[in-house]
N, C-alpha and C positions, 0 to 999 in steps of 0.2 A: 492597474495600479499595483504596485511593488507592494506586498503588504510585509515578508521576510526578507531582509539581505544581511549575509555573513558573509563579509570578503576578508581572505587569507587567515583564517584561523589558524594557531597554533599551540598547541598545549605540551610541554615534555613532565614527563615526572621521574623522580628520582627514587632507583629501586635497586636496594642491595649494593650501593656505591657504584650505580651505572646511570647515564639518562638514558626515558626512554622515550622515545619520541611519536608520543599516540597519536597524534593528529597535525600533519603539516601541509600549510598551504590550501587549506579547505577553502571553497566558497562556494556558498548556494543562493539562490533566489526562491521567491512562490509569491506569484501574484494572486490578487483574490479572484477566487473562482477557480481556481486550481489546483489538482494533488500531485505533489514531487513526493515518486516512494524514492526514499535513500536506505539504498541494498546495500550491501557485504557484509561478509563472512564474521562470525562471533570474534571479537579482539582486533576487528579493522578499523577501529574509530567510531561509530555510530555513534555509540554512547556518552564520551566526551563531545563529542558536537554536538548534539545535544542538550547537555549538559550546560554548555555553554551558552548555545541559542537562550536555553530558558535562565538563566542568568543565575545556576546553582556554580559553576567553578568559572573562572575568572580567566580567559585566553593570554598565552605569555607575551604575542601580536596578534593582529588583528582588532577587529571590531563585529559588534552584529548590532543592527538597526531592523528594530519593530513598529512599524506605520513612524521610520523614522525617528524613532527614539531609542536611547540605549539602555537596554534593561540593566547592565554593568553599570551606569550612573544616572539614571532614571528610574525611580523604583515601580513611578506608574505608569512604565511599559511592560513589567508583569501582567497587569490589569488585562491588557491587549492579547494574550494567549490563555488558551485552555488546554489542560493534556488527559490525554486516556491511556493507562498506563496496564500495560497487561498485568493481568490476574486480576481485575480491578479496584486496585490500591487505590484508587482516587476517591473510594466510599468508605465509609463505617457500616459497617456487615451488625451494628448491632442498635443501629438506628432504620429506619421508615426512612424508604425513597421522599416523602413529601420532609421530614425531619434534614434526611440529607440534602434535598436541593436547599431548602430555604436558608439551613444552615452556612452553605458554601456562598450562599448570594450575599447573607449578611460580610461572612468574612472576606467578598471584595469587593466592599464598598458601596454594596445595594441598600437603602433603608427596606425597614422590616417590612410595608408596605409591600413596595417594588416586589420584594423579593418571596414576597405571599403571591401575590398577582403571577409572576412569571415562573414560579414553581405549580400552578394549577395548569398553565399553559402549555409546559413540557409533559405533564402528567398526561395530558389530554392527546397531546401532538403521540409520544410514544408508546401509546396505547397502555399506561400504565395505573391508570385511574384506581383502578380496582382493586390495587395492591399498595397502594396508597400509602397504609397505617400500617401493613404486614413489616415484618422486619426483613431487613437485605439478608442477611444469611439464609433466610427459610425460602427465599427467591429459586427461582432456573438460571441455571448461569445465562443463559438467553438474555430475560430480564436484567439481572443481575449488570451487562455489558451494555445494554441502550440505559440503563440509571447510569453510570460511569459517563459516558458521552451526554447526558443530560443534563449533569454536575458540572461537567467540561463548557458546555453552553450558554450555562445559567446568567451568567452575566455579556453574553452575545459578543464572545471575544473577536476580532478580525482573524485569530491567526490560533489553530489547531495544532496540538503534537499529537498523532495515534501511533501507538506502541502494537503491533499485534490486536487491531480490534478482534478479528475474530477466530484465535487462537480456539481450539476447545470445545467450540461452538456445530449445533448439529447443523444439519442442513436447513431445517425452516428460518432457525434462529440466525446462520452466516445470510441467507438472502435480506432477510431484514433489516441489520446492522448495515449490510452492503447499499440497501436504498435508502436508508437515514443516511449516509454518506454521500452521496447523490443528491438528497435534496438540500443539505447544507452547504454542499460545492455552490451547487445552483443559486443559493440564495447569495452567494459570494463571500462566505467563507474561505481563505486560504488549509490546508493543509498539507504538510510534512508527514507522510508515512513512512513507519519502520516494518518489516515485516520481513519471516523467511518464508511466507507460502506466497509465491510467489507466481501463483497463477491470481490471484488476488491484488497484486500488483499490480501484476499486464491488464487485468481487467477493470481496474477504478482509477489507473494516475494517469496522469498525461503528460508526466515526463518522468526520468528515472536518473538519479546519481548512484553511482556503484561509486563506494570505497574500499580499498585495500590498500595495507601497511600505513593507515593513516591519512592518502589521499587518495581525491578523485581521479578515478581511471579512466571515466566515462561520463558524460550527461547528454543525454538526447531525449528528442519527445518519444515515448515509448513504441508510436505506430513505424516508426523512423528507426529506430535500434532494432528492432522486430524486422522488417524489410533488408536492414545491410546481412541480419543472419540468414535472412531464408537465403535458400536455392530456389532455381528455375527447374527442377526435377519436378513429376508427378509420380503420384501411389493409384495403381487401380488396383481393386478387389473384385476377385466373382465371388459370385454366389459359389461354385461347384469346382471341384479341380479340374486344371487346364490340360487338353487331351495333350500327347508326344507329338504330333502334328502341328498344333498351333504352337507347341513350347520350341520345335525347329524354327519356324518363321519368323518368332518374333526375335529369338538369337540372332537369328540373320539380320535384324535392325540394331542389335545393340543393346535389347534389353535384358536385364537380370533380373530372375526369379528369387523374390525373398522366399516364398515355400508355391506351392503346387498351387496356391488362390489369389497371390498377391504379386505384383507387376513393379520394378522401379525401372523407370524411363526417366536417362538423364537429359536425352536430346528432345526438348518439347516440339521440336517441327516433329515428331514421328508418331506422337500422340495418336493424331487422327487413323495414320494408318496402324496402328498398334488396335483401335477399335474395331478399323473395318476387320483386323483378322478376330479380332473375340466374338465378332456378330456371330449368331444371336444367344450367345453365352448370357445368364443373368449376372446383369453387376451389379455390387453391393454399396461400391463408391469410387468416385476418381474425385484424387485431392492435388493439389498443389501440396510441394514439403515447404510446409511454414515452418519457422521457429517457435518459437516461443522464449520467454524471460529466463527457464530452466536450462535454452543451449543456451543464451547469450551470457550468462551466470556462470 
């Protein structure tokens, strides 16, 4: 089920007596149960489309429809999105996580009730019980980033914007955020990801729009953009440097030595003999050269 579609966005603004034309021709989709990260470069549109999607500046054409309604003339197709906006803008830092959710539940459209019940639920669900009555600023930015996406939840939107959830964040605190993201997918939540780390990308969306100069360059499912980048070359490592003996023979096939340990082979029918001459060398690893989001970026 389509739960986002923005076809043909366009936005120009007018700057210093010139237009400028920030986003043309955009469209994206996100059906529920799946994350679109939307990449480029700082100043390539991201942010007016966005903008737009959540229904803060008003597209010059186009349309965008959320489960089907238009938050530009529907005001309760807001209701249908929640956003986690980096640095965690989406909280009051001088209220209690149980203060903040209840709060944001009343203001969209949860009676007090509801909104008591499904704020002890999130407390419980992101391990936050404890910290309850604590004030958000005296928080770990850890915490701090699962109450932001808690707030975002509160009222069990179809359709997510994350801005950089885990900007900042150490390592226990990014895996955490990274499996609350996961299990909200799961539950069939849509979301649109922004981010520039971008190995967090390749690792949580399941499709990728790159924008620059305002439109899309690119959309494919991210295992699929990932595969047109790679090559069919491999990397072997030893363990130990490779004697003048074996570095003759393996010349003789074609291969180049990136240093005295490490092996590129561009022709994979030569792999195997490329092994038999390393026997009984210890090796460290033989890889396929994969891409990654950083070459296709």
């Amino acid at each position: 089920m389509r739960i986002l579609e923005a076809n043909q966005l366009n936005k120009t603004f007018r700057e210093k007596g010139k237009d400028i034309a920030a986003v043309r021709g955009v469209s994206l989709s996100v059906s529920a149960g799946e994350i679109l990260a939307f990449l480029g470069p700082n100043g390539a549109g991201k942010t007016t489309t966005i903008k737009m999607i959540a229904g803060l500046i008003r597209p010059d054409h186009g349309g965008v429809r959320i489960c089907d309604r238009d938050p530009h003339r529907q005001p309760e197709a807001l209701r249908l999105l929640g956003a986690v906006l980096e640095g965690n803008r989406n909280v009051y830092w001088r209220l209690t996580p149980e203060e903040n959710l209840e709060y944001f539940g009343i203001l969209r459209g949860m009676n007090p009730r509801s909104a008591r019940q499904r704020t002890q639920e999130l407390l419980e669900r992101f391990n936050l019980m404890h910290k309850r009555r604590a004030l958000v600023q005296s928080l770990s930015r850890g915490m701090q980033q699962k109450l932001a996406i808690a707030v975002a939840l509160i009222h069990q939107p179809p359709l997510l914007l994350m801005d950089e959830p885990t900007l900042g964040l150490d390592v226990e605190a990014t895996e955490d955020v990274k499996r609350l993201i996961r299990e909200i997918v799961r539950e069939g939540c849509a979301i649109l990801l922004t981010t520039h780390q971008l190995a967090i990308a390749e690792e949580l969306s399941d499709r990728v729009a790159i924008i620059n100069n305002g439109e899309i360059v690119v959309e494919e499912p991210t295992s699929e953009l990932i595969r047109q980048f790679s090559g069919s070359a491999y990397l072997i490592e030893t363990e130990s440097a490779i004697d003048p003996e074996r570095i003759s023979k393996l010349a003789a096939l074609g291969v180049s030595m990136q240093c005295d340990r490490t092996l590129h082979i561009s022709d994979p029918k030569t792999v195997y003999q490329v092994l038999e001459i390393l026997n009984p060398l210890p090796l460290l690893q033989v890889r396929k050269d994969q891409a990654n989001l950083t070459d296709v970026f």
